[in-house]
N, C-alpha and C positions, 0 to 999 in steps of 0.2 A: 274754629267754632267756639262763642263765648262759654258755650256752659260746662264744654273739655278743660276750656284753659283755666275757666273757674272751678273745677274738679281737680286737678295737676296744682294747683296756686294752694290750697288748703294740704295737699300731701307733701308739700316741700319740705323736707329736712334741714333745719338752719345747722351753720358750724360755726369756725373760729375757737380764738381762746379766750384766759379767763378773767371773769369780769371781778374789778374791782372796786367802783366807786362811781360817783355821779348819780345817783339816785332821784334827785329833784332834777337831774337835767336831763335824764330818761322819761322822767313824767311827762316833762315840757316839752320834751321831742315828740311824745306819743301826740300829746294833742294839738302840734304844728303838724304832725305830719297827715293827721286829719281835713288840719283845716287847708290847709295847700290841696288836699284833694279837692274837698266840699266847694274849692275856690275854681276846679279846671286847672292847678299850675302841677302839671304832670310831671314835667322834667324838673320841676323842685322838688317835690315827691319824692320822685325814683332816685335822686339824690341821697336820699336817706340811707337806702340801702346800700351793703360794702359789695365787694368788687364781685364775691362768689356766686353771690345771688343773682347779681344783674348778669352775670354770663349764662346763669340759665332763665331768667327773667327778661325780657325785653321790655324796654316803655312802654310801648303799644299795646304789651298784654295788660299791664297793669293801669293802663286807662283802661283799655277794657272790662277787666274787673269791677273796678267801680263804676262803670258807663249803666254794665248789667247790673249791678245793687244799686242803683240810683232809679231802674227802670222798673225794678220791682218793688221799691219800698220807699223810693220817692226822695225828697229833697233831706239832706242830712241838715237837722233844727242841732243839735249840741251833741258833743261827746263826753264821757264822764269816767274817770278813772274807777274801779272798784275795786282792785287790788292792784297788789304791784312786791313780788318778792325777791331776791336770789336763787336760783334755780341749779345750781353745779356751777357751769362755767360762764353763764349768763345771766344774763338779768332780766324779768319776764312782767310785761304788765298787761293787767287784762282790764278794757273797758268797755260803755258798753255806749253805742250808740244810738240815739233816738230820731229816726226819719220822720216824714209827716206822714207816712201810711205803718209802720213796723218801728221794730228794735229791732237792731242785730248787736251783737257781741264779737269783739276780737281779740286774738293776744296777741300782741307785739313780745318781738327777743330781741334783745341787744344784746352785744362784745362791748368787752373791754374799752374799745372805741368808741362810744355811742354809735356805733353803727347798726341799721337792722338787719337782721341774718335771719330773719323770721315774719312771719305773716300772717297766721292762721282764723278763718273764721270759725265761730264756736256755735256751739249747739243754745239756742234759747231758753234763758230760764224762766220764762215766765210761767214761774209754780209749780212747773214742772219736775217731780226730783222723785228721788227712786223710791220704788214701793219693795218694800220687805216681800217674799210672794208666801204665799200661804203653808207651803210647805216644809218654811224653811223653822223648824222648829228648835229655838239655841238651849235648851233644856238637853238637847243629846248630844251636840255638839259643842268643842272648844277651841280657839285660834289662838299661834303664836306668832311671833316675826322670824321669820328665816330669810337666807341669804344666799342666793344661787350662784357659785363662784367658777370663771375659768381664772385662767393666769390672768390677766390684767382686765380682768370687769367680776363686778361684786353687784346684781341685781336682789335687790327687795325684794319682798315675796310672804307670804300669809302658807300657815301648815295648817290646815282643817281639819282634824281628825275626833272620830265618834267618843263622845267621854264612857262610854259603858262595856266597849268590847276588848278582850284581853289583848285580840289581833287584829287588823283590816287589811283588804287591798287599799292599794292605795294610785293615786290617777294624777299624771302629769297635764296639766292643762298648757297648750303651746296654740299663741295668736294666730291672728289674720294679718293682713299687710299693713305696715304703714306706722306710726309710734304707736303704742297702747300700755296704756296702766296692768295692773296687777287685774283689773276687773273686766278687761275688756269695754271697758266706757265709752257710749257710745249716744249722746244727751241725758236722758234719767235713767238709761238702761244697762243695767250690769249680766250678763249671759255669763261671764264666770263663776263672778259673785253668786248668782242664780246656783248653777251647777255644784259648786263649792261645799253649802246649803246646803242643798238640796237631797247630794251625796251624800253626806256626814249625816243628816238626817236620816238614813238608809245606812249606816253602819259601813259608808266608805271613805277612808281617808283623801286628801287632792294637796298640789302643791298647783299654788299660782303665784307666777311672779312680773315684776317691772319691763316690758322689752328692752330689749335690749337699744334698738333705736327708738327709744324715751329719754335713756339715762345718757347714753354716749354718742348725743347727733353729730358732733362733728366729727365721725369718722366715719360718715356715711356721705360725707361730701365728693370724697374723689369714686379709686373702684371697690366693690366690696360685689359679694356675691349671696346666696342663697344661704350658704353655709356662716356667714356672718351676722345677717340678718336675723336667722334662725334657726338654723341645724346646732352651730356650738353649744348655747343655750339650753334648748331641750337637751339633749343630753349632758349638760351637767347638772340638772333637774331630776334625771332619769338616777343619776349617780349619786344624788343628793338622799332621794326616794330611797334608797338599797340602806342607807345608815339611819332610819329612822326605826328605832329600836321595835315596835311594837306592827311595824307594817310586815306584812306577810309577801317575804322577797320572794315569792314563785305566784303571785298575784300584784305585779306592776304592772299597770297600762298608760298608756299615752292617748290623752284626748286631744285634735288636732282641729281646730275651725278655722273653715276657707284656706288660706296658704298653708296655715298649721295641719289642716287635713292633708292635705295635696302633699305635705312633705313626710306625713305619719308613717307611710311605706317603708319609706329610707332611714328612718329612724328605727322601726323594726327588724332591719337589717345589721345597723350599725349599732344596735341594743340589743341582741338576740336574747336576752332573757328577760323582754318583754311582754307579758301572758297574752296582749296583745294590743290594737289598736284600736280607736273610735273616730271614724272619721264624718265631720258636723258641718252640711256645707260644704262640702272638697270638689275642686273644680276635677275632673277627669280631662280637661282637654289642657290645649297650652293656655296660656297666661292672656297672648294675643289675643284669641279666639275669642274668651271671655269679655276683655276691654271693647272689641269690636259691636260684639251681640249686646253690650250695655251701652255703648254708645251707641246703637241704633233703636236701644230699646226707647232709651232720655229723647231721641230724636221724634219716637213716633209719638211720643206722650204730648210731645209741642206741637203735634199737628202742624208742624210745618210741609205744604204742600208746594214751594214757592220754585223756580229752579234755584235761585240763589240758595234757598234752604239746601237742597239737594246736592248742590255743587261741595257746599260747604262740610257735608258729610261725606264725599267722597274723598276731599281733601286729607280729612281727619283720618278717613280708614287709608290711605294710600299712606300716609306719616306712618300708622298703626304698623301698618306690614313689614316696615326696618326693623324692625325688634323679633323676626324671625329667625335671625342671624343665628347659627349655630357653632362656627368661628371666626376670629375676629379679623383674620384679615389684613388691610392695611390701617385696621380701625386701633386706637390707641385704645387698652382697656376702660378707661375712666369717659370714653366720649360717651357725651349725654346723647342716649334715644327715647324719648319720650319721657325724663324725669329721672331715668335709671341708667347707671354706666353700660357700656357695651358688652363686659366681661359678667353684669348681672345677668342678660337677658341670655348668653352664650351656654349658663349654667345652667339656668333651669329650663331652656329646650332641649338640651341635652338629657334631662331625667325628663323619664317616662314613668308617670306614678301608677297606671293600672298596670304595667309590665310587672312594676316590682312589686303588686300586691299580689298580681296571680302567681307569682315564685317564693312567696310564703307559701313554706311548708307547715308549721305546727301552731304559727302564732296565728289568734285571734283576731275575726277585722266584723266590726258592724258598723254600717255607711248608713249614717240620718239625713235625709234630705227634706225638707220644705218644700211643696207648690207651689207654692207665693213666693218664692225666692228671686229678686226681680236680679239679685247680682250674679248665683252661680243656678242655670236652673235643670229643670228635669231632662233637659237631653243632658246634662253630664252624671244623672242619676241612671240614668238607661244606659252609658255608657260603663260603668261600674256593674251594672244589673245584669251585661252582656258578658260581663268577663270572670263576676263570680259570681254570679247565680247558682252554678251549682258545683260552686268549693263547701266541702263541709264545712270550713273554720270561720265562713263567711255567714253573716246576715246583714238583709240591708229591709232597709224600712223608708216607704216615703210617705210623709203626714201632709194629707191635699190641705192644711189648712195654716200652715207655719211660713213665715219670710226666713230670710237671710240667718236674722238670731236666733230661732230657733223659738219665736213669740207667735202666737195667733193671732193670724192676719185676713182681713175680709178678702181682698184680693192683692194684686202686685205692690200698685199704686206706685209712686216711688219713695224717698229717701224720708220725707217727709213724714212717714211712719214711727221712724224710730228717735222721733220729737216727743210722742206718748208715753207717758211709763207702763211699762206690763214687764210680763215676764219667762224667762224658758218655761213652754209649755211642761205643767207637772206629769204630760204622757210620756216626756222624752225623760225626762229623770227617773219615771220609775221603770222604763225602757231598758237605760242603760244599765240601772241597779240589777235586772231580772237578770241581764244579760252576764253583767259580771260575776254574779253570784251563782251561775246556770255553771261555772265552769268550764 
């Protein structure tokens, strides 16, 4: 189905190694490799790409890709470089294309090779750019650069703490899927940034930092698992949190959105001195479930009634269902199911995250959900409602009026929402503030 493969195609993780030079002849590739599309020469295209890609890329999808943006925003008139830097081990240039209906934007990554090991379509900036939210008051608050370290990864990272109070709690901020900044960025919309803010403005300290699969894509190429992704990270975040002189260490908590929720449990566990969790967005069911219910959701929104349409999704959910796997079998850890190694998807069906929250004994857990949530939605809020609803340590809250981020949302709609800038609703910030301060 185009708009999976078009959904799968923007989450790819580039690798290789490092880049050294050719700068002008990365630019020239970037806008050959445009105009070989805009021209129909597909297998000169997909040439472009080095070997890793194309093993989980196929030609076909990536005519398809551009088949589907050409159908939407029409005949590509010119492409135009706008920047273009060194990135770690690559080299990354982002340009912006002009159709005769739209602009769209993309960034290109090169290796060392001029080869591409990257693809990504980007959020539109037409004007669009982030609004300061009302709350966020920097008269109480001050940031520094910090550095989240295990043994061989050093992630960036921003310390937000209230300039007036002798002490604070202080609140681990841990992502959702896929690469993400220190802000959660997500077109002009920062939800960490927001929360960051918004807490410190409230007299609570936050560490937020660079994913991990931001900084070190290529070794997201072969197997890697949940625990790589995310679990090391946060807890060296958590351990980062315990040495900052003025945070109050019997008031650490862990805020987790979408995956980051979904894994807050376990982190709870593996951090028992924790005061406790926030989970923002956290899917309750498996991983599968979710991808399925979103892709039927994307489907019903196209109003495709056709059988072909029909077929096509059934396709998609039948692919969808391999990634139930619980062991691997005769399956190589690193075989790709749906974007993710075998040994990833092995990992996190195996954790069950409302089991390990109802086996919290002392630590704190408040679950924020959105109605308008068109990615994780209220059946995995009722799911969580069902299992601690009545644990003391527990509070959950659903806001009929909030999407995915955690922003005020008229209804589901889809993705295209979070092309607007707005902000984490100021109910959830002063929510979480009451909460934490409640003890």
């Amino acid at each position: 189905m185009k708009r999976t493969i078009l959904l799968l195609f923007t989450l790819l993780l580039f690798t290789t190694s490092a880049f050294s030079q050719g700068i002008l002849n990365m630019i020239g590739r970037s806008e050959d490799f445009f105009k070989l599309l805009s021209e129909e020469k597909y297998t000169e295209a997909y040439g472009f790409f080095d070997a890793n890609f194309q093993a989980k890329v196929s030609e076909d999808n990536v005519k398809q890709i551009w088949i589907k943006l050409a159908e939407k925003l029409g005949k590509l008139e010119n492409i135009q470089v706008t920047s273009s830097k060194s990135q770690g081990e690559h080299f990354v240039v982002t340009l912006e294309g002009k159709f005769t209906n739209d602009s769209q934007d993309f960034l290109l990554a090169f290796d060392k090779t001029e080869k591409l090991v990257g693809f990504f379509l980007q959020p539109s900036r037409k004007g669009a750019a982030y609004v300061t939210p009302a709350y966020a008051d920097t008269t109480l608050y001050k940031e520094k650069e910090i550095y989240v370290k295990t043994a061989k990864h050093s992630l960036v990272g921003i310390l937000t703490v209230p300039k007036k109070a002798a002490t604070y709690p202080i609140v681990v901020l841990v992502h959702g899927s896929g690469p993400q900044d220190m802000d959660e960025t997500f077109g002009p919309n920062k939800p960490f940034k927001d929360l960051a803010s918004g807490l410190a403005s409230k007299g609570i300290a936050s560490i937020r930092y660079v994913k991990r699969t931001m900084l070190y894509t290529r070794e997201f190429a072969g197997t890697f698992t949940v625990k790589e992704e995310v679990m090391d990270d946060a807890l060296a975040a958590i351990a980062l949190a315990r040495t900052i002189p003025a945070a109050n260490k019997k008031q650490i908590y862990l805020l987790g959105h979408n995956l980051g929720g979904m894994m807050a449990p376990k982190a709870a566990v593996l951090a028992p001195d924790l005061k406790g969790v926030i989970l923002l967005a956290a899917p309750a069911r498996k991983l599968t479930d979710l991808i399925v219910e979103q892709t039927k959701y994307m489907f019903e929104l196209e109003k495709d009634t056709t059988k072909a349409g029909r077929l096509q999704l059934d396709s998609v959910v039948k692919e969808l269902n391999r990634s139930r796997i619980t062991k691997l079998g005769t399956l190589k850890p690193d075989s790709s199911i749906f974007g993710l190694p075998a040994a990833y998807w092995v990992d996190l069906n195996l954790y069950n995250q409302v089991t390990t929250a109802k086996k919290l004994i002392s630590q704190r857990i408040f679950v924020a959900q959105g109605a308008n949530d068109s990615q994780v939605s209220v059946t995995d809020f009722n799911l969580w409602k069902t299992a601690l609803g009545t644990k003391k340590t527990a509070t959950l809250k659903l806001y009929p009026e909030l999407n995915h981020m955690m922003i005020a949302q008229k209804d589901k709609s889809d993705l295209k929402q979070y092309s607007v800038p707005a902000n984490v609703s100021p109910g959830v910030i002063n929510d979480i503030a009451i909460w934490i301060k409640s003890k």
